[in-house]
C-alpha positions, 0 to 999 in steps of 0.5 A: 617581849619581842622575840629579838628580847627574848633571844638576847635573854636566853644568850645571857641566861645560858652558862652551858652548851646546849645541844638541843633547843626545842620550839613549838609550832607556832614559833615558826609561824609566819607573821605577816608577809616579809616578817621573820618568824620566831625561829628565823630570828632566834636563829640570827642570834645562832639559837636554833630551834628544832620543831617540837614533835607534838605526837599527843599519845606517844608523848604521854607514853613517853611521861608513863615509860620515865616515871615507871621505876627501874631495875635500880628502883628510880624513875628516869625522870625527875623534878627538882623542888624549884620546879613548882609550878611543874610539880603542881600542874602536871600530877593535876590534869585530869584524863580527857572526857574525849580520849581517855588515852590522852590529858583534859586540854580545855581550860587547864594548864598544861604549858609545862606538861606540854613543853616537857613532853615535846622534850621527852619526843625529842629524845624518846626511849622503848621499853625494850631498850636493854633488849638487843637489837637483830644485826643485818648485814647489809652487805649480805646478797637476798637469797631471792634476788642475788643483790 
């Protein structure tokens, strides 16, 4: 489909406000010299896309911090049944041979298990996020330089 198609289909799928909408890379990508990118027309149909944080690690930390139970014994993730095609390809990539900190990438379908990793960077967690955090008043003069 053309990206004006497919802007028009999001506008009628959509039944709710979204605060976020994430694109890849390539969505903004010139295609020729004066031809809009994809996000440049998503955006005419007031659909804007923030570029998706590709970072390959963090984003698979991000995976392991969610599906790790919780002190109420849950994960902060879920797939709902209607996701198949979610449940059958993310649980089945294997490790790369090249980085074992990362998923095979070659020849495997990891669509999904990219696009919810770019989702999982957009709104990341610590593990320590029931830790607080050390107040610094900025007001306060350095005690070195007098500011």
């Amino acid at each position: 489909m053309e990206a004006t198609e497919v802007a028009s289909n999001i506008i009628d799928m959509e039944n709710e406000q979204v605060h976020i909408r994430i694109g890849d890379h390539d969505m903004f990508a010139r295609r020729g010299h004066s031809a809009p990118t994809i996000a440049e027309t998503f955006a005419d149909y007031f659909l804007y896309l923030t570029r998706a944080d590709k970072a390959r690690i963090q984003g698979k930390m991000q995976f392991h911090k969610r599906l790790r139970i919780q002190e109420d014994g849950e994960p902060s993730i879920y797939w709902f049944d209607n996701c198949r095609h979610s449940i059958r390809t993310i649980p089945a990539l294997p490790y790369s041979t090249r980085n074992p900190e990362d998923v095979e990438t070659k020849n495997v379908e990891d669509h999904l298990y990219d696009s919810t990793r770019y989702l999982l960077m957009a709104r990341p967690i610590g593990f320590n996020e029931d830790k607080p955090r050390k107040v610094v008043d900025v007001h306060k003069k350095n005690k070195y330089t007098g500011y």
